[in-house]
gemmi code that builds the backbone of each chain (N, CA, C; Angstrom):
import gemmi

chains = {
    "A": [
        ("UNK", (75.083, 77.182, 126.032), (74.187, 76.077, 125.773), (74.920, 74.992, 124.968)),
        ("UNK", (74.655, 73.626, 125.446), (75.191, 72.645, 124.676), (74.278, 72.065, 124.132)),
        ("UNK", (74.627, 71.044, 122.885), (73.648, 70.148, 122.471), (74.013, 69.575, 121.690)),
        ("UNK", (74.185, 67.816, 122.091), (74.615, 66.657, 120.884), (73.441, 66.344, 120.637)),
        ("UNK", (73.169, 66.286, 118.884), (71.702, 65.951, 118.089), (72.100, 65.411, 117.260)),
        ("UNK", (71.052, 64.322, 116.786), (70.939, 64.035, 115.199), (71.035, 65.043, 114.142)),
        ("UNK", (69.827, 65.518, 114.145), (68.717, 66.153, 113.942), (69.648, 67.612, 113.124)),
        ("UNK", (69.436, 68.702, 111.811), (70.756, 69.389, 111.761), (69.992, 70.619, 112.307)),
        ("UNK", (70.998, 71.928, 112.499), (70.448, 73.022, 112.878), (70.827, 74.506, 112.201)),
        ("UNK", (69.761, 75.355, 112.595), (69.605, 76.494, 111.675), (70.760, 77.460, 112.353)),
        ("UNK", (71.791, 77.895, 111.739), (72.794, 78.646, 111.961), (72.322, 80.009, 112.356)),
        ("UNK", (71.317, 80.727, 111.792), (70.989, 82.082, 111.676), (70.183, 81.850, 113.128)),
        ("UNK", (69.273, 81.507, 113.187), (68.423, 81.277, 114.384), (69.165, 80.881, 115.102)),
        ("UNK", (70.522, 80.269, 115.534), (71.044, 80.246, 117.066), (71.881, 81.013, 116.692)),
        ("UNK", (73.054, 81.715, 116.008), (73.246, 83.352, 116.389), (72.364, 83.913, 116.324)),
        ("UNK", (70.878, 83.951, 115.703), (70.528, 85.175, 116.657), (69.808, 85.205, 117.868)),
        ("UNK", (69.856, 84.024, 118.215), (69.579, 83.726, 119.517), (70.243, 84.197, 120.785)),
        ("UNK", (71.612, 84.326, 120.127), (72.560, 84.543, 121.543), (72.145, 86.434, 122.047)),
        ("UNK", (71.969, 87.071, 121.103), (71.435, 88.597, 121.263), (70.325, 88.815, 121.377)),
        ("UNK", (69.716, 87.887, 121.257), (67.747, 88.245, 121.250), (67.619, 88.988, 122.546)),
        ("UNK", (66.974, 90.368, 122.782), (66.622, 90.876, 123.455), (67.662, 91.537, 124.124)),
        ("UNK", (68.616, 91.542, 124.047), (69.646, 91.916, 125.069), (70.548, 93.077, 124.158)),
        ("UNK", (71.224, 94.304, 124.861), (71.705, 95.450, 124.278), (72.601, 95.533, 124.870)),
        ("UNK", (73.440, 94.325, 125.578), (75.105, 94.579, 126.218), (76.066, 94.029, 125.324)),
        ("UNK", (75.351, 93.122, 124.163), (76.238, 92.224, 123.261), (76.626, 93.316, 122.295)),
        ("UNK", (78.383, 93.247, 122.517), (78.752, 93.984, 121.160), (79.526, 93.137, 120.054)),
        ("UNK", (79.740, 91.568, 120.324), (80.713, 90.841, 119.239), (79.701, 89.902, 119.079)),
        ("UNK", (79.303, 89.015, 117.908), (78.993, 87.296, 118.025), (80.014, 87.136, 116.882)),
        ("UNK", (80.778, 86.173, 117.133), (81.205, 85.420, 116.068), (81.070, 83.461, 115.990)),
        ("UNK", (81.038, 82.970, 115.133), (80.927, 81.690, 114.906), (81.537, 81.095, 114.333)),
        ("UNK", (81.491, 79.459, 114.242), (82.333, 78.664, 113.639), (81.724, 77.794, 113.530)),
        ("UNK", (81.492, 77.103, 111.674), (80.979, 75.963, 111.588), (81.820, 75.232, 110.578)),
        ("UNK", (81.438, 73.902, 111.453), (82.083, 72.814, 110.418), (80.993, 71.815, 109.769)),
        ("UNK", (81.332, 71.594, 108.792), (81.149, 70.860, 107.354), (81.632, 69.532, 106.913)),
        ("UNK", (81.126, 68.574, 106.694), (81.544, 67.672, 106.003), (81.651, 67.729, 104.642)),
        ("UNK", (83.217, 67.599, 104.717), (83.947, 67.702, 103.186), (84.119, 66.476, 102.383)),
        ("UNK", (83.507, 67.235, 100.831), (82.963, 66.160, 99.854), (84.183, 65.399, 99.832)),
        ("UNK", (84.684, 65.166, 98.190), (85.927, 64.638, 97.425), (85.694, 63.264, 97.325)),
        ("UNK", (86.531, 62.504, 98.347), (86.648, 60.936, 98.401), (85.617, 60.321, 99.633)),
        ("UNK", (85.465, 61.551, 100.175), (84.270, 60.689, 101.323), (83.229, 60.711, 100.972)),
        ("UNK", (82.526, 60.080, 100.724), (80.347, 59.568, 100.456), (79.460, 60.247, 101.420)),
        ("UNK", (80.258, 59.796, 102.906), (79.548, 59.767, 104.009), (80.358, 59.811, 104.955)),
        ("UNK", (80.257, 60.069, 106.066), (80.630, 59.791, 107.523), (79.605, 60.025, 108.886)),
        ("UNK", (79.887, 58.783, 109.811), (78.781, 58.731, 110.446), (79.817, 58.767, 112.159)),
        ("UNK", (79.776, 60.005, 112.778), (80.185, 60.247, 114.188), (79.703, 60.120, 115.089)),
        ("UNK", (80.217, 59.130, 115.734), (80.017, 58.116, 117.152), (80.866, 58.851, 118.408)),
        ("UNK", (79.739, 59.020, 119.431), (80.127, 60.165, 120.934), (79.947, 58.965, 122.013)),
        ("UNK", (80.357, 59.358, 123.205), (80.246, 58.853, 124.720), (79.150, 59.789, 125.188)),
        ("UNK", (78.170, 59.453, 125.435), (77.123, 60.024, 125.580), (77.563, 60.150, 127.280)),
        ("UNK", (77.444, 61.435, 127.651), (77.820, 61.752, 129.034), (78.979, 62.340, 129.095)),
        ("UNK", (80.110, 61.623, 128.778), (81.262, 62.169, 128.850), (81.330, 63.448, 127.916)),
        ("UNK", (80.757, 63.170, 126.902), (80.990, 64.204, 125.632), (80.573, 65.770, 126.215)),
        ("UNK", (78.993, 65.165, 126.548), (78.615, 66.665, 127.350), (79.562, 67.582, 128.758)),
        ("UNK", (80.344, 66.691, 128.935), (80.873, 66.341, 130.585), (82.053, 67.891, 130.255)),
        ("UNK", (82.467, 66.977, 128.906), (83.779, 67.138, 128.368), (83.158, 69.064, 127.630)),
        ("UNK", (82.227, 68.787, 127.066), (82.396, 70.188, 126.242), (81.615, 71.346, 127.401)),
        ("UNK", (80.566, 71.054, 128.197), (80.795, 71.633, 129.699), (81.813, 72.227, 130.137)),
        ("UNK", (83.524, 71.601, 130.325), (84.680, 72.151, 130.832), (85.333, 72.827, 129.857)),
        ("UNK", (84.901, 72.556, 128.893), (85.635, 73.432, 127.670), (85.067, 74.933, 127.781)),
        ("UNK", (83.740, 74.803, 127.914), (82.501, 76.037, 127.859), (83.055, 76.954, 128.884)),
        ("UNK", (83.421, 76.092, 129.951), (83.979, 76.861, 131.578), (85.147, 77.453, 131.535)),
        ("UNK", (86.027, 76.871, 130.676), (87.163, 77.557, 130.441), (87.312, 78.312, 130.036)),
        ("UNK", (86.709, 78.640, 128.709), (86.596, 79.611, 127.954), (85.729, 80.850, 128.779)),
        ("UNK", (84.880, 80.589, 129.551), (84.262, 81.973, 130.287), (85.353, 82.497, 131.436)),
        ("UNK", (86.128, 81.666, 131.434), (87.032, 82.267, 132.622), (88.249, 82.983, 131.678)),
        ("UNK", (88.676, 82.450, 130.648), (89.500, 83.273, 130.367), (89.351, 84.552, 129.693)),
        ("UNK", (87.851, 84.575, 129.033), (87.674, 85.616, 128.277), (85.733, 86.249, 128.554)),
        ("UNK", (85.373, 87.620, 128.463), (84.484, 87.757, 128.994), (83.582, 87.660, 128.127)),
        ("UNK", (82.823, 86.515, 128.568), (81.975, 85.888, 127.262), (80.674, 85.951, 127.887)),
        ("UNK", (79.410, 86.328, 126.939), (78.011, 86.385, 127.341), (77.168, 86.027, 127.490)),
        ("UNK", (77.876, 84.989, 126.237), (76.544, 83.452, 125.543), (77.358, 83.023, 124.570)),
        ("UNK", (77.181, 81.517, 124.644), (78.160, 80.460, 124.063), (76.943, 79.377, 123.795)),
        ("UNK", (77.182, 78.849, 122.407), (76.298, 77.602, 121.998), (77.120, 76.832, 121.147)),
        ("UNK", (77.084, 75.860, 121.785), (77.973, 74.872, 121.213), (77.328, 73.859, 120.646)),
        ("UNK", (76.633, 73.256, 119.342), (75.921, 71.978, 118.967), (76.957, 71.494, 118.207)),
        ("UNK", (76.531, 70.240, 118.280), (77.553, 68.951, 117.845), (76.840, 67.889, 117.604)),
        ("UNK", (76.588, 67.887, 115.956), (75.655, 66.384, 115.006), (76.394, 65.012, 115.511)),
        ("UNK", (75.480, 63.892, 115.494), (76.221, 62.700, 115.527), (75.007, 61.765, 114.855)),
        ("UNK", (75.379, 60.619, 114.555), (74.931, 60.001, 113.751), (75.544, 60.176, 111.992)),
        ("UNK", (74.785, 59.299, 111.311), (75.301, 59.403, 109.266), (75.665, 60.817, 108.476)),
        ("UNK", (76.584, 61.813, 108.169), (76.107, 62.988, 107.803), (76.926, 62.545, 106.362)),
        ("UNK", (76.223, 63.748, 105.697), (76.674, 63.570, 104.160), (77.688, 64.766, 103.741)),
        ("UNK", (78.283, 64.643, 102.470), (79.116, 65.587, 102.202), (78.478, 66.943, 102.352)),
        ("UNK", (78.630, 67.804, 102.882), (77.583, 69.376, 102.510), (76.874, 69.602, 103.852)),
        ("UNK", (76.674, 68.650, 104.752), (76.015, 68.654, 105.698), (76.597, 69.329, 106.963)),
        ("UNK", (76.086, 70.085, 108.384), (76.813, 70.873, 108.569), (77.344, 69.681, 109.603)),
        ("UNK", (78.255, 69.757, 111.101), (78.577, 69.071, 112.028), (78.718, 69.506, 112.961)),
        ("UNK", (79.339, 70.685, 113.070), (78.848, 71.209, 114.358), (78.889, 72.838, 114.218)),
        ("UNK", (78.348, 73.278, 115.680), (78.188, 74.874, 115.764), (79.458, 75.222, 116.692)),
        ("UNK", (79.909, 76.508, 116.987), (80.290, 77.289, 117.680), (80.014, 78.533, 117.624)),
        ("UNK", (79.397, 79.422, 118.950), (78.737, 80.699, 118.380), (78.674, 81.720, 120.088)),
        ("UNK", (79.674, 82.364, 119.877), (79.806, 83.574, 121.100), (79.547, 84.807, 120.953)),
        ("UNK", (78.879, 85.058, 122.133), (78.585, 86.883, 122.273), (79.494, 87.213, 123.718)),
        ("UNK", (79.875, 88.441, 122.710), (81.154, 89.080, 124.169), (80.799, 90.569, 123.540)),
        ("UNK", (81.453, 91.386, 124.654), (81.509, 92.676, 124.771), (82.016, 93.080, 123.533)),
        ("UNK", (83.182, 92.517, 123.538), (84.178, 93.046, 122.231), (84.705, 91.672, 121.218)),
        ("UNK", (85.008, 92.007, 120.224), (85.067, 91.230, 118.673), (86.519, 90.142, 118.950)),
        ("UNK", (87.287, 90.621, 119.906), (88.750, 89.838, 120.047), (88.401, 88.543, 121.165)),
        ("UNK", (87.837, 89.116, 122.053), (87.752, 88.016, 122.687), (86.227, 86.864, 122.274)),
        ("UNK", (85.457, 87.350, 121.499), (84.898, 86.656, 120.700), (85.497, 85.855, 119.873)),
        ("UNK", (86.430, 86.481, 118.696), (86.983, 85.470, 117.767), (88.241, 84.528, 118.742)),
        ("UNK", (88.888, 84.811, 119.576), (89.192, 84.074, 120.278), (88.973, 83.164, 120.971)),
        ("UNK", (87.981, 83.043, 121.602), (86.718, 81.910, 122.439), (86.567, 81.292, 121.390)),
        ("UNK", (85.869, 81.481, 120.264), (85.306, 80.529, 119.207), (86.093, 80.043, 118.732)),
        ("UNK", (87.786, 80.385, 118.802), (88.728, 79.870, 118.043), (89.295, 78.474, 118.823)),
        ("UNK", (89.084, 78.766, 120.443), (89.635, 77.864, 121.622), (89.112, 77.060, 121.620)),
        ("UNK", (87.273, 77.233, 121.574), (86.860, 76.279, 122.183), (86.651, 75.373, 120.388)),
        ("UNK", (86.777, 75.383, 119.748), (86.930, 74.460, 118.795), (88.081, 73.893, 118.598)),
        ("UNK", (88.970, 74.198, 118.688), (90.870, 73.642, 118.627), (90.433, 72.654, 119.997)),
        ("UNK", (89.825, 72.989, 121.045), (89.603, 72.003, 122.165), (88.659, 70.903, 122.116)),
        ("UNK", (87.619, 71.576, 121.386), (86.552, 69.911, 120.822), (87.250, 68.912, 120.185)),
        ("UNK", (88.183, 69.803, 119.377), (88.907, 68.534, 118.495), (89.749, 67.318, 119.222)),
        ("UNK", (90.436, 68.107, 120.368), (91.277, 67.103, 120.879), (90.747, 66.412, 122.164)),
        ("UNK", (89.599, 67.284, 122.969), (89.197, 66.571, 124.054), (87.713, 65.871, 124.264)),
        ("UNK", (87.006, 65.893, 123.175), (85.447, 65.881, 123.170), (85.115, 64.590, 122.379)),
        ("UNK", (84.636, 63.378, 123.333), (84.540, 62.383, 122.754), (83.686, 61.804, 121.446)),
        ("UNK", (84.276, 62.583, 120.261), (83.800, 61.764, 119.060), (84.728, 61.299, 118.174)),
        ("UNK", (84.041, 60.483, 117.511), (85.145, 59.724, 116.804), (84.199, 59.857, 114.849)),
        ("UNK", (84.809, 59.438, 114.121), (84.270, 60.221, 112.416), (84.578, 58.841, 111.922)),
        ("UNK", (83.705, 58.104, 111.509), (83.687, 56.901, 110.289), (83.443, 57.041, 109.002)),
        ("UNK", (84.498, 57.401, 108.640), (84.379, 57.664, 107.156), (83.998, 56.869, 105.948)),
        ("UNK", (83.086, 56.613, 104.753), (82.755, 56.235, 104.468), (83.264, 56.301, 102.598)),
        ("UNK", (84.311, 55.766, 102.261), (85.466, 55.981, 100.650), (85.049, 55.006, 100.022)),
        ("UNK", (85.162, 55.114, 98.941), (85.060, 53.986, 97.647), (85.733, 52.870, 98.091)),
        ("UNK", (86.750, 52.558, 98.486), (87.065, 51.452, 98.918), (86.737, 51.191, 99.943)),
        ("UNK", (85.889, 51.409, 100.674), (85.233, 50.643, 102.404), (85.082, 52.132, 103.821)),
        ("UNK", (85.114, 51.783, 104.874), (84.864, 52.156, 105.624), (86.228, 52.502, 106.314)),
        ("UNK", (86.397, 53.594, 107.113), (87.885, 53.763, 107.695), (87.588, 54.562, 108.883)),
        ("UNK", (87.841, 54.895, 109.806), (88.168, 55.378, 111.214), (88.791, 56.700, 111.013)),
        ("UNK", (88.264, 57.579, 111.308), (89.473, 58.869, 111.235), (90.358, 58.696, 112.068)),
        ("UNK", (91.944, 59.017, 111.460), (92.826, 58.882, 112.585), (92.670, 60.646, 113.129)),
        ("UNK", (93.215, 60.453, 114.500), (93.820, 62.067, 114.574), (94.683, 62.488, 113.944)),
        ("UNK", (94.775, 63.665, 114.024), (95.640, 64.619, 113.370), (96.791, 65.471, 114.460)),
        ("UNK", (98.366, 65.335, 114.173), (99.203, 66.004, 115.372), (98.362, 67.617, 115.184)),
        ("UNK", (98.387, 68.296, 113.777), (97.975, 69.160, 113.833), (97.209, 70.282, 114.381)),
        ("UNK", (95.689, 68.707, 114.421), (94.963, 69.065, 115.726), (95.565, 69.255, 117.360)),
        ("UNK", (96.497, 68.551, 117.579), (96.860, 68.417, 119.003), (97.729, 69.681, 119.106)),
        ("UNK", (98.586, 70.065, 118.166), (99.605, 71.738, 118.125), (98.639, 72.968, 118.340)),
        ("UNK", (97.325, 72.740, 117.770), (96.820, 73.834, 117.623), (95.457, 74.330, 118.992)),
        ("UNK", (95.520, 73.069, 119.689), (94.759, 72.994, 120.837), (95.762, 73.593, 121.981)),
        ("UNK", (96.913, 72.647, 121.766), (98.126, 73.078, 122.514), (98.796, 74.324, 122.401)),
        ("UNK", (98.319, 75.136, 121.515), (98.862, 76.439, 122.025), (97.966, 77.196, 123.200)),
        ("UNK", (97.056, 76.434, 123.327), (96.242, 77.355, 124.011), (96.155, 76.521, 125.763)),
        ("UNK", (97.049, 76.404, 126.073), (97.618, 75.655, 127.191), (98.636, 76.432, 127.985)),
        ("UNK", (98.989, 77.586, 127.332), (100.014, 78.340, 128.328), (99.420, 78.952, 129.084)),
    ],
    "B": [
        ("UNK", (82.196, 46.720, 137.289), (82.778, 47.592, 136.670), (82.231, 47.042, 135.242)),
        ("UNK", (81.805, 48.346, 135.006), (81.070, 48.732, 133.109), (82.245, 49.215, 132.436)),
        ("UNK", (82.314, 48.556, 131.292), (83.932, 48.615, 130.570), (82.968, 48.878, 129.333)),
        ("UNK", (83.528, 50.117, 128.588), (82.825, 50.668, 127.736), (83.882, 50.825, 126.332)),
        ("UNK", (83.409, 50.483, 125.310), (84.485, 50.784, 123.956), (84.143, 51.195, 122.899)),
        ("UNK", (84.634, 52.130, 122.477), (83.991, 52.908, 121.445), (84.947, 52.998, 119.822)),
        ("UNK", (84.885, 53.122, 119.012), (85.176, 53.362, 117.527), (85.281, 51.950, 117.275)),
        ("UNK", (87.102, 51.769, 116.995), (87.468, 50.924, 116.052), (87.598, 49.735, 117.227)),
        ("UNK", (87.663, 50.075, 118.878), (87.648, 48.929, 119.904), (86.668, 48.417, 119.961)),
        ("UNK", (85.221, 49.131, 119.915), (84.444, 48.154, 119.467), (84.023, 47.513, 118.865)),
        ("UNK", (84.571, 47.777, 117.496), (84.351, 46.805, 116.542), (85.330, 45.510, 116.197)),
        ("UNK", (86.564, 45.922, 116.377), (87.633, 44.841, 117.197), (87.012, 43.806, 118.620)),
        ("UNK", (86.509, 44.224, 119.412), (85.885, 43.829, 120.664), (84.487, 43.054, 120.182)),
        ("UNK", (83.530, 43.538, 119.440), (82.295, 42.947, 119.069), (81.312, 43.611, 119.817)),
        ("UNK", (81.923, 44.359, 121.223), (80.788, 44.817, 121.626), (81.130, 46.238, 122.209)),
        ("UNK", (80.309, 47.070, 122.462), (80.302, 48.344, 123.474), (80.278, 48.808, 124.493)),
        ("UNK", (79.868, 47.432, 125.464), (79.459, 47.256, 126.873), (79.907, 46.146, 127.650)),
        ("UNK", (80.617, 45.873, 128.408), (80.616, 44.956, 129.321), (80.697, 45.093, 130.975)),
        ("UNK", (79.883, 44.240, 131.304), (80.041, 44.115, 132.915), (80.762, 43.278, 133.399)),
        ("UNK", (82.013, 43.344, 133.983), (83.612, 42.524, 134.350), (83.629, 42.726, 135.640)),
        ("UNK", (83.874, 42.042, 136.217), (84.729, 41.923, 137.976), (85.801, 41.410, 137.614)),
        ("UNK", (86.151, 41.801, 137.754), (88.200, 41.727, 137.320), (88.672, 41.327, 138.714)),
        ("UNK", (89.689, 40.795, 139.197), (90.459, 40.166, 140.237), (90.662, 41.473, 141.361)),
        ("UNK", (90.531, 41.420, 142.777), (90.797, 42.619, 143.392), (92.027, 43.461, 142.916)),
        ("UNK", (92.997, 42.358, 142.517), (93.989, 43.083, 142.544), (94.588, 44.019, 141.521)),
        ("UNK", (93.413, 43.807, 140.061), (93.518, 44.968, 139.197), (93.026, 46.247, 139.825)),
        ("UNK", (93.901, 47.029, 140.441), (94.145, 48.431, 140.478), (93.986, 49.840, 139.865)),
        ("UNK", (94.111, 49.971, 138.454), (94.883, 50.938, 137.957), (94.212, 50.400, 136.434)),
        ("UNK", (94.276, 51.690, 136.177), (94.207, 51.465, 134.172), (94.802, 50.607, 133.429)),
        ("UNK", (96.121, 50.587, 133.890), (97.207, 49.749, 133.427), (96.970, 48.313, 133.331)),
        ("UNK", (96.751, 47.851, 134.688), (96.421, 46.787, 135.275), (95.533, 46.099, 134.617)),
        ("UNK", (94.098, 47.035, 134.365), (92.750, 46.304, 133.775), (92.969, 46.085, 132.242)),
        ("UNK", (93.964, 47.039, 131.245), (93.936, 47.216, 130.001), (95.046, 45.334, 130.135)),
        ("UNK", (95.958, 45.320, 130.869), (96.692, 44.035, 130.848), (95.747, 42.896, 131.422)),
        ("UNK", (95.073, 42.815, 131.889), (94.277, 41.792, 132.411), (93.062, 41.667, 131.495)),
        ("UNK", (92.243, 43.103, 130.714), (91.311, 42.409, 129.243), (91.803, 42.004, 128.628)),
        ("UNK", (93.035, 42.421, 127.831), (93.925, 41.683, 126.860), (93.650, 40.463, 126.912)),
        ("UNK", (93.871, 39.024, 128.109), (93.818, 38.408, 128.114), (92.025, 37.549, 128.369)),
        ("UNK", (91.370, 38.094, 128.074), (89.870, 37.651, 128.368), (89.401, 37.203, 126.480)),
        ("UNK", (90.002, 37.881, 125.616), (89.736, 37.325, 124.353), (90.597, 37.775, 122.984)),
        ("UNK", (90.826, 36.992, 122.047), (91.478, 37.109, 121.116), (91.034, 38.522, 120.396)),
        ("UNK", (89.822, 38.864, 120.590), (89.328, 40.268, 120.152), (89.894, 41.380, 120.964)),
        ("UNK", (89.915, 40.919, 122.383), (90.327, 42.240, 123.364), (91.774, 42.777, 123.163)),
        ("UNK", (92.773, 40.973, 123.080), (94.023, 40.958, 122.603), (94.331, 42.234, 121.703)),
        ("UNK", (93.608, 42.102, 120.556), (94.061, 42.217, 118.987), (93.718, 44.119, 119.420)),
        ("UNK", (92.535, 44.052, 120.023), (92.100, 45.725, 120.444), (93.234, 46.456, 121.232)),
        ("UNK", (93.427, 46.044, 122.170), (94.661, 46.870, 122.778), (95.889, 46.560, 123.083)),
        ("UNK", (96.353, 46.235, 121.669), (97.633, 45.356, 121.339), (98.331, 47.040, 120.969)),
        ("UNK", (97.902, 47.859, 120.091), (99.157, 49.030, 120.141), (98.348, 50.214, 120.695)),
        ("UNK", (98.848, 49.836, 122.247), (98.413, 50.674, 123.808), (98.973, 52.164, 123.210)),
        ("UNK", (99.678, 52.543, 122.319), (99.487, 54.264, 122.905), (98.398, 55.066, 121.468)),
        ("UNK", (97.699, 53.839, 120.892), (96.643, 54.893, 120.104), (94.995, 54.617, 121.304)),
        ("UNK", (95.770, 54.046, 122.560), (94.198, 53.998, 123.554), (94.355, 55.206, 123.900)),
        ("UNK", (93.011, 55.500, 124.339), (92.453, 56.739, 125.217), (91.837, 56.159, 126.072)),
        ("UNK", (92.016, 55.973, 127.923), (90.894, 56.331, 128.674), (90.430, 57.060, 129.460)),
        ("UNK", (89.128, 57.011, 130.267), (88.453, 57.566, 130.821), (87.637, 56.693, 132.263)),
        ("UNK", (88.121, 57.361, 133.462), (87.528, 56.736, 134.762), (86.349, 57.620, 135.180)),
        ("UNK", (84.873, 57.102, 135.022), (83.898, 57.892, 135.364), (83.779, 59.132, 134.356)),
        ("UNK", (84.038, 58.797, 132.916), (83.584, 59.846, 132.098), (84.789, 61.459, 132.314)),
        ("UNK", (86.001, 61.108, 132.817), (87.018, 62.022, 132.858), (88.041, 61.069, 132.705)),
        ("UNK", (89.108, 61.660, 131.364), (90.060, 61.071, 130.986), (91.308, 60.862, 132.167)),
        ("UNK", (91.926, 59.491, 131.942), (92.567, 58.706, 133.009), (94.294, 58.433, 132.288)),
        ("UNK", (94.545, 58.437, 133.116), (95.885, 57.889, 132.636), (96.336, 56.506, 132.995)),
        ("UNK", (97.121, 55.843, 132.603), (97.370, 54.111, 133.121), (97.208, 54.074, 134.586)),
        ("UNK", (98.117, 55.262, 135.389), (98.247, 54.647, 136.531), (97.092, 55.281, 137.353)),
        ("UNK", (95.757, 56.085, 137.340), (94.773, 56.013, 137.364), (93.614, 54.871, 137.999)),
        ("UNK", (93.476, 55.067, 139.568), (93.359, 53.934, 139.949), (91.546, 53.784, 139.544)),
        ("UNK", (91.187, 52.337, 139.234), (90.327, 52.082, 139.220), (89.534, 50.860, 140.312)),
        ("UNK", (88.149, 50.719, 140.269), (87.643, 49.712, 141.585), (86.465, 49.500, 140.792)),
        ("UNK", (85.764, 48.484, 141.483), (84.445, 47.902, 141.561), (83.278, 49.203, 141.063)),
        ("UNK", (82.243, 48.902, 140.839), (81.318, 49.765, 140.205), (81.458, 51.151, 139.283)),
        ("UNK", (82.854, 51.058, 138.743), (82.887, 52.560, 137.912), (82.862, 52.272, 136.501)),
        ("UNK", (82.820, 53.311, 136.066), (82.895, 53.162, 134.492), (83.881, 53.712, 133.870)),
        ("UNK", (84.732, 52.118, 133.108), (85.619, 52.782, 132.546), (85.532, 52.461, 130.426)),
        ("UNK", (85.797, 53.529, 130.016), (85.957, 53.987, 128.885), (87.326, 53.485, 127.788)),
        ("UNK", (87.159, 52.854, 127.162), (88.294, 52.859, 126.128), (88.297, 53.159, 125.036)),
        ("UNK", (89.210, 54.078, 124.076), (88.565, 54.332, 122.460), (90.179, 54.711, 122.092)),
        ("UNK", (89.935, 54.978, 120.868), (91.146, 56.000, 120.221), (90.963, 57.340, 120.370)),
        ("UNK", (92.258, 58.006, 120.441), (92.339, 59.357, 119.704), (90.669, 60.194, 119.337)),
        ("UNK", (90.594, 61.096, 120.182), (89.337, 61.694, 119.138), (89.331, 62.302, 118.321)),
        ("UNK", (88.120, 62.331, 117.019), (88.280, 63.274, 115.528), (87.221, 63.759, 115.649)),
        ("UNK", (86.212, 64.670, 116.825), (85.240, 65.172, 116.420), (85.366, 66.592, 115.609)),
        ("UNK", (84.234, 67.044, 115.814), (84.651, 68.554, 115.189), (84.390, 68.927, 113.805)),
    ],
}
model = gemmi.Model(1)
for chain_id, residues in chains.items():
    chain = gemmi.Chain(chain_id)
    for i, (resn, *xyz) in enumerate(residues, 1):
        res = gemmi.Residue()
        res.name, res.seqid = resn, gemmi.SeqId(i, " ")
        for name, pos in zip(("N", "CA", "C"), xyz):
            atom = gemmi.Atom()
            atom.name, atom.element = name, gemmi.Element(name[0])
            atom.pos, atom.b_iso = gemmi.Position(*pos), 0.0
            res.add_atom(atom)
        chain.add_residue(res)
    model.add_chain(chain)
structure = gemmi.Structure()
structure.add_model(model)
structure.setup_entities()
């Protein structure tokens, strides 16, 4: 399941969503990100509405082909968020715990580099653009062989 | 053709949306990113250092030589930082 929202969401209630009712799930693991306090106030993340979904769709597909995955929810905030606030979800059920923490590990190293949003950061001195990070691009890119 | 710009191009650009008929003979990504350049001192100044662009033909990322035509939608932005 995908979903770009304003709106924030309850972590516990969509993992336990992915097992509700079902007795074949033996892994969920997740991944959430946070907007980090310090020097930022605020940041407000701007998507391609279409493409974004288009984009984390093929990510979702990939990841079921390489690894045997059961249920995948992927949400992703956009609009003003504040320091503390969450930004997005990642959250898989698989048979087993490896290819769980693996999926959740892929398909986030892949939002970063292929999923159209962009982070306006909001510092004591003005407004700034997140640049990318190579970091991000090494760590997506390992998962390309 | 819907020419779409997002982050710091649109705010360089002034806007998010435009509807362009560009000359038949813009072709290609390449082609159209060299032929807005010249439509305004904003477009100029936007995709003046071409390798922090990103695009996208029909909502799937494109490369320069990426041919483009009449009625599609094409996408321009930076680098993405979601996540």
């Amino acid at each position: 399941m995908i979903r770009v929202q304003s709106e924030d969401f309850d972590p516990g209630a969509e993992i336990a969503r992915l097992s509700d009712g079902r007795t074949d799930i033996g892994a969920v693991t997740s991944f959430i990100g946070l907007v980090r306090g310090g020097d930022i106030r605020a940041m407000t993340l701007e998507h391609y509405p279409g493409m974004t979904e288009r984009q984390l769709a093929a990510i979702e597909a990939e990841a079921c082909q390489r690894w045997p995955l059961q249920a995948v929810t992927i949400i992703h905030r956009v609009g003003r968020l504040l320091p503390g606030e969450r930004i997005v979800l990642v959250a898989i059920a698989s048979p087993h715990r490896a290819a769980a923490f693996e999926a959740c590990e892929f398909i986030i190293d892949r939002l970063k580099t292929d999923a159209p949003f962009w982070k306006l950061e909001e510092r004591h001195d003005g407004a700034h653009w997140v640049e990318a990070k190579g970091n991000d691009d090494a760590r997506a890119q390992r998962w390309r062989k | 053709m819907k020419i779409l710009y997002f982050a710091w191009l649109r705010a360089k650009i002034g806007t998010g949306e435009e509807d362009l008929s560009p000359p038949a003979e813009i072709a290609t990504v390449g082609a159209l990113i060299a032929w807005l350049k010249t439509c305004s001192r904003g477009h100029a100044e936007a995709f003046a250092e071409g390798s922090l662009i990103r695009a996208a033909v029909n909502q799937d990322y494109a490369g320069l030589d990426h041919p483009v035509a009449a009625g599609d939608e094409v996408a321009f932005f930076p680098p993405v930082t979601g996540g």
